[in-house]
N, C-alpha and C positions, 0 to 999 in steps of 0.2 A: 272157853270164853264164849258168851252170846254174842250171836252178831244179829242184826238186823234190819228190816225191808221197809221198803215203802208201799203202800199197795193206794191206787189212787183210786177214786170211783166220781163217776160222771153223771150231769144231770141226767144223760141217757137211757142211765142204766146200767153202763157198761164197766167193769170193773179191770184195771190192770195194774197187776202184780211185777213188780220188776225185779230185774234179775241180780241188782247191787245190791251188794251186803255193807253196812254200816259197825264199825269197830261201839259204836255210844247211838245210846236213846237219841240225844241230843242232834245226833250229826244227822239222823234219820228224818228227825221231825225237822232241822234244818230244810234237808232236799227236799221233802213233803212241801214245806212252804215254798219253797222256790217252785215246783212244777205247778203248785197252784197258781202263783203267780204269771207263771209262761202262760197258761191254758187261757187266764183272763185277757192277759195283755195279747195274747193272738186272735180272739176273736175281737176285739177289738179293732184291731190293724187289719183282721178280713173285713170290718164292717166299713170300712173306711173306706177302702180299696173298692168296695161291692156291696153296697147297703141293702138292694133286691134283696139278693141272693146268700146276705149272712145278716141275721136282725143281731142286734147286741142291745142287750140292756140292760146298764150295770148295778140296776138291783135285785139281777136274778142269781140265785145261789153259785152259781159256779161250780168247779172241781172240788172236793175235798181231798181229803189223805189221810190214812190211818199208820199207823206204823205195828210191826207184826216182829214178832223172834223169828229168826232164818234162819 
């Protein structure tokens, strides 16, 4: 049976691969949306908290996600 990941990648640069395996395409691209969603909505709640020190501006790309066989 395939199973498979989520592998998130950042404006940064920086790419992370996690270590949950998904039974269906569907549930993977599911949690994909959902950490994308965390990553906007946290910087936002830092910019809030600390405008200096966190810029947010929400028509910058954000996190993406791919989804990958595991």
């Amino acid at each position: 049976m395939t199973k498979y990941k989520v592998v998130m990648h950042y404006p940064d640069g920086e790419d992370d691969e996690y270590d949950e395996t998904f039974d269906s395409y569907e549930e993977a691209e599911d949690h994909g949306r959902y950490l994308s969603s965390c990553y906007d909505l946290g910087g936002e709640i830092l910019n809030m908290s600390n405008p200096g020190d966190y810029p947010y501006d929400e028509n910058d790309e954000g996190a993406s996600y791919e989804v990958i066989e595991g």
